[in-house]
N, C-alpha and C positions, 0 to 999 in steps of 0.2 A: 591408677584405676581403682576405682571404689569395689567393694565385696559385691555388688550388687548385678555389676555393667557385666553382660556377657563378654566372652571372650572370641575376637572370630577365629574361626575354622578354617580352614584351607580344604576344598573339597572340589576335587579333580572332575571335570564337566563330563567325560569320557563316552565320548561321541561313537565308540563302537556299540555303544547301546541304542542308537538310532536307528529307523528303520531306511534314512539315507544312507548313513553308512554302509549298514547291511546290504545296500542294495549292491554300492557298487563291490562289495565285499567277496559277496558269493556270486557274482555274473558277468565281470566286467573283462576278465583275460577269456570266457567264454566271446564275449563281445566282440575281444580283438582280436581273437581268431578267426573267426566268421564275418569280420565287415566287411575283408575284399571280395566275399562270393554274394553276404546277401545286402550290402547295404552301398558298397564304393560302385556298381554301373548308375544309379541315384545319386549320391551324397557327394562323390566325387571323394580321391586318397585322404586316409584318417590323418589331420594334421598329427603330429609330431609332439604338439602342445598337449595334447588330449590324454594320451598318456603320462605322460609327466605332471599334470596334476593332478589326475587320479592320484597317482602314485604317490605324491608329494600330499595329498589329503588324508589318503590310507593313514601314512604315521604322522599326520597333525593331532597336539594333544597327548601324545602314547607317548609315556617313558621307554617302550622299545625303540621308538623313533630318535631317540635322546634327550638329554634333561638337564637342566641346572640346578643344584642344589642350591638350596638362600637359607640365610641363617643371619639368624637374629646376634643381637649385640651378646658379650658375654653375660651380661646381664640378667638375659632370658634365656639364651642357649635353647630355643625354638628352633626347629626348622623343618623343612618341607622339600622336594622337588617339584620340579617346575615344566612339564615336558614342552619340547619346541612347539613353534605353529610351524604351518605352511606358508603363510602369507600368501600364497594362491586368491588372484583376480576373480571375482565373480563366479568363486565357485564353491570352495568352503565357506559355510554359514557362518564361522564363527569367524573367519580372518575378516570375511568379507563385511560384518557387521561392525567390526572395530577401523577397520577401513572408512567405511561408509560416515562414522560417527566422528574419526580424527579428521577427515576431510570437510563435513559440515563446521565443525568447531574452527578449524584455519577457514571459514570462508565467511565466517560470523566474525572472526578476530580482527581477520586481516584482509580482507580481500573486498568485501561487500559495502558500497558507499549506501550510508543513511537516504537512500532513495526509495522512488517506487520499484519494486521489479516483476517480472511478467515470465509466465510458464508457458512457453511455445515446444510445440512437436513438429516435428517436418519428415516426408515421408517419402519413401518412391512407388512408382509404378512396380507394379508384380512382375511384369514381364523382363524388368529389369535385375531382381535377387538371386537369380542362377548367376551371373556374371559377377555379384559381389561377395557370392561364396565361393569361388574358384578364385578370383584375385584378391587376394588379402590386403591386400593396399588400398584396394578403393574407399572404405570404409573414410580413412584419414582424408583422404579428398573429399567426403561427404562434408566433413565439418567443417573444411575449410571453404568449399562451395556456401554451406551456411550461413558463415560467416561474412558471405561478400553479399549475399541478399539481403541481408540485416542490414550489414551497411550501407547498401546501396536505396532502400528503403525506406530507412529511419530516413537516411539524406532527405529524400524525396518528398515525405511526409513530414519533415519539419524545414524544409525547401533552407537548408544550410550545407554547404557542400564543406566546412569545417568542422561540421560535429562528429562524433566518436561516439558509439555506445559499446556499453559493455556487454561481456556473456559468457558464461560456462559453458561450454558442453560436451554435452553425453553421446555417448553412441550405442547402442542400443541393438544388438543383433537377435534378438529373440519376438515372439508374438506372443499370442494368448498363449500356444501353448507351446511349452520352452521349447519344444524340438522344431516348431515351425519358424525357418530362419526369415527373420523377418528386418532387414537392417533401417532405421529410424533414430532420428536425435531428438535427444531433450534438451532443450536448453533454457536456462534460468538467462534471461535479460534484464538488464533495467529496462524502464517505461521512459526510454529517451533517449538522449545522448549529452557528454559532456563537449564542449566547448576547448578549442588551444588556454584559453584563459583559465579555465574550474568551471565555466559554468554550466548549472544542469539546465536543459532546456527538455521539459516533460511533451510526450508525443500528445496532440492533442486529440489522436484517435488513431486506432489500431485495425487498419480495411485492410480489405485484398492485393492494395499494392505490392503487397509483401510477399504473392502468390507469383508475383509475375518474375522478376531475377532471379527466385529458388526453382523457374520452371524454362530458364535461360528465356526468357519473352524481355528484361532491362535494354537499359542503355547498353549495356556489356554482354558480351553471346555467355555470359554467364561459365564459371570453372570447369565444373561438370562439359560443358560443350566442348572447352578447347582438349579436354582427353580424349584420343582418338576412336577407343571401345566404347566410350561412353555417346561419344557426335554420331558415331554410327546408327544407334538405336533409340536416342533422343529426339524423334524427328515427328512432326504434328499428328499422326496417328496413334502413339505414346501418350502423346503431351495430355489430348483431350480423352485420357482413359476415363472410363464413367465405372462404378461399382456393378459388377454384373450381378444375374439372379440366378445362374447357377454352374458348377463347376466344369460343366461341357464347355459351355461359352467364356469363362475364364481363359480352359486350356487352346480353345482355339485364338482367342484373341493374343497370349502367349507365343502363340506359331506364329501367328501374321505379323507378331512385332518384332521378330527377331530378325537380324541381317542378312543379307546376301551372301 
C-alpha cells in the first residue's frame, strides 16, 4: 500500500442511534403488556415470533449482544470486533438488506435463464385476510395456488400442455401501510415457458386468462378451492368483488361474504 492510499476503518453502524431502534426500545414491552386488552379482541393472540425478533433485533449489531474478535495477520496485528447480526426475516434493516442483496445475486448467478421475465402481483379479496391472519398456513397455500394458475395459463396461452414456466415467489403480508395486513404475491416470471426438450417458447401476449385459474374459474376448481376454509368463502359473490367507495360498504360487503 502506497503512503498516499487511505487506510479503511472499521466503523460500527450502531443501530441504537436510529429512531427505529429507538422506537421499539423505549415502547415495545409496554406494547406486550397491553396487546391482550387493547389490541388481541382485533388482531387476534400476539404470535410468539413477534417477540423474538424484536428481541433478537434489540442486540443486532451491539457487542453486548456478542462479538467476534478478527485480527489481522501478524503482520499488521490490526484488529476489531465484530458484533453478531440477528439474521431476522423482514424486519431488521440491516439483515434484511444483506438478505435481500445475497438472494438477488444467487438469482442473477444461478438460477435466472437468459430470457424475457415479467413482474406479476396476485391478490385476494378483502373479505378474505381476517382468515389468512388467524391461519398461518395459508399464506404457503397462496403460492402454491399461484403457482398452478401460472401453469395452468401459460399452458392455455401458448396451447402446449408440455411447457413449464418458471417463477419466484414472494409473499407479501403487508399494504401501504405496514400494519394493514394485507397478504399478496410478487412474483418474478419468465414471459413463457420451457419445453421437456430446453426450449423456450415466449408467450405471445399476456390477457386475462390468467385471471380465471387464480380466481378457481380453470379447468381445475383451482388449490385454493379444494381447502375447505378457503371453498367455504370463495363462492361467486367473493369472486365478483368490485373496489368499493367507501369503508361502510366495504365493512358490510365483509359480513355478507363471510360463512355460515
Amino acid at each position: 500500500m502506497g503512503p498516499t492510499e487511505a487506510v479503511g476503518v472499521y466503523r460500527p453502524r450502531h443501530p441504537e442511534l436510529t429512531a427505529f431502534y429507538r422506537l421499539f426500545e423505549e415502547h415495545f414491552e409496554r406494547y406486550v403488556r397491553e396487546y391482550e386488552e387493547r389490541y388481541e379482541p382485533r388482531q387476534g393472540p400476539l404470535r410468539r415470533v413477534v417477540p423474538a425478533a424484536v428481541e433478537a433485533y434489540l442486540a443486532c449489531g451491539r457487542p453486548e449482544g456478542g462479538f467476534v474478535r478478527i485480527r489481522c495477520p501478524p503482520s499488521c496485528r490490526a484488529e476489531h470486533l465484530l458484533a453478531f447480526s440477528c439474521r431476522t426475516r423482514q424486519f431488521c434493516p440491516s439483515c434484511q438488506a444483506k438478505r435481500s442483496a445475497a438472494f438477488a445475486e444467487k438469482l442473477v448467478q444461478e438460477v435466472l435463464e437468459p430470457v424475457p421475465h415479467r413482474h406479476v402481483v396476485l391478490t385476494i379479496s378483502r373479505g378474505l385476510r381476517g382468515l389468512f391472519r388467524r391461519e398461518r398456513r395459508l399464506p404457503g397455500l397462496l403460492a402454491r395456488a399461484a403457482r398452478d394458475a401460472l401453469l395452468e395459463s401459460f399452458r392455455a396461452i401458448l396451447d402446449r400442455q408440455d411447457s413449464l414456466p418458471g417463477l419466484v415467489v414472494s409473499i407479501h403480508t403487508f399494504g401501504a401501510c405496514a400494519a394493514a395486513f394485507h397478504p399478496h404475491l410478487r412474483l418474478l416470471a419468465i414471459d413463457g415457458a420451457f419445453t421437456k426438450q430446453g426450449e423456450f417458447l415466449e408467450l405471445p401476449c399476456f390477457d386475462a386468462r390468467l385471471a380465471s385459474p387464480w380466481r378457481g374459474e380453470g379447468v381445475g376448481s383451482g388449490r385454493h378451492e379444494r381447502e375447505p376454509r378457503l371453498g367455504a368463502v370463495q363462492r361467486p359473490g367473493l369472486r365478483g368483488w368490485k373496489h368499493l367507495s367507501s369503508p361502510a360498504d366495504a365493512l358490510l360487503k365483509t359480513r355478507t361474504a363471510r360463512p355460515s
